[in-house]
C-alpha angles and dihedrals in degrees: 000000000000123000142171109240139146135220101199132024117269152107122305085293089078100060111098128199110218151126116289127165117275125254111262120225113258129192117288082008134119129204109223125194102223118233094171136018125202115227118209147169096264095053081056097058105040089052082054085056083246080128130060105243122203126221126017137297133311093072124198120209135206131062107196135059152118135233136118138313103252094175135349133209128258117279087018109132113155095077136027140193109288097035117131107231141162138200149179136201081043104128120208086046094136090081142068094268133038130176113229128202103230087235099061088046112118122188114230128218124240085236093053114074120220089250101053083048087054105048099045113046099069092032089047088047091056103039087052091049091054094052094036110038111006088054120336114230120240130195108275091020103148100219126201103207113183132200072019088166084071136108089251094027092064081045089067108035085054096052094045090047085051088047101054102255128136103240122210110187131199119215136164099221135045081235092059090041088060091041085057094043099051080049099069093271106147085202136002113194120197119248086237098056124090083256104156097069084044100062094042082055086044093054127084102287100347091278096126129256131293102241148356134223098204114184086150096076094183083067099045088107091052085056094050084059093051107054121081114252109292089021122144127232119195118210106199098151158014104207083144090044130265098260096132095045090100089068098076103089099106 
């Protein structure tokens, strides 16, 4: 089958398209012909080497996507060839044919294409985590969201609108400023804007927001300053690097 590895760490000049053996079915698992990867941070840097990486080279990338069952394994009856999925946390997924476990096998509906399957469930994972686990987000909360033209970023815009909460984004372009808005977004402020004094001014009685959602990781500073005291501030990413995270001793 064909698949999309790499041999050494890099950037995207290093990914290679050519022939690999094909997965073999195991017990309790499916083969799925892909029709849509998701493409996420994490596949970026651990393509970059960011990420420790089991085995040996050639590496596969991806580890969410939809298609179609191709063959299933003995004594599997939930799911037969033929049947539209999805799944996330299913590694080798940048290729023609990925082993599923049957436990991470979604059925798709008819009204819902392979690449919308593809590009939510990671992202939505994540996004639900954030507002559940990491803080959970409360009615009146004021949230900072960066990057919020992103895939995770409208995520969470979405589920703090739907939970009651007032949503400031951060964005580096007036596109993405209009992307964020159309998404529920009450405000959206530019990177290169002074915008940290500007949230605290934008927040109820310029106190600082309750929390922020921080997948930038060179302006998490910047998000300590803008929450209010006690506030809580939620690192979830670098995708501008980690340099100031030294600075965290104190």
């Amino acid at each position: 089958m064909k698949a999309l590895i790499f041999e050494q760490f890099g950037g995207p000049e290093v990914l290679r398209y050519t022939e690999v053996p094909a997965p073999q079915l195991i017990p309790s698992t499916i083969l799925v012909r892909m029709k849509a990867v998701g493409l996420n941070f994490a596949d970026i840097y651990r393509r970059r080497g960011n990420y420790h990486l089991a085995g040996e080279p050639p590496y596969i990338l991806g580890y969410e996507g939809a298609g179609v069952v191709e063959q299933v394994a003995p004594g599997v009856t939930q799911l037969k060839p033929g049947d539209r999925i999805a799944f996330a946390d299913v590694p080798y997924a940048n290729a023609e044919l990925v082993q599923v476990p049957i436990e991470k096998a979604i059925p798709l509906p008819e009204d819902i294409s392979f690449e919308t399957a593809a590009s939510v469930l990671l992202q939505g994972m994540t996004a639900h985590y954030l507002t559940r686990d990491s803080y959970r987000l409360q009615p009146g909360d004021e949230v900072l969201v960066h990057a919020a033209a992103g895939g995770v970023g409208q995520l969470l815009i979405q589920l703090a609108k739907l939970n009651g909460s007032r949503v400031l984004g951060l964005t580096s372009s007036p596109a993405k400023r209009e992307i964020a808005l159309e998404a529920g977004a009450d405000e959206v402020l530019l990177y290169d804007s002074n915008w940290v004094q500007t949230a605290k001014r934008w927040s109820s009685e310029g106190r600082g927001l309750t929390v922020a959602y921080d997948s930038i990781g060179s302006t998490l500073m910047d998000s300590f300053e803008s929450v209010r005291t006690k506030g809580t501030v939620v690192f979830f990413g670098m995708a501008g690097g980690i340099q100031l995270l030294s600075t965290l001793g104190c």
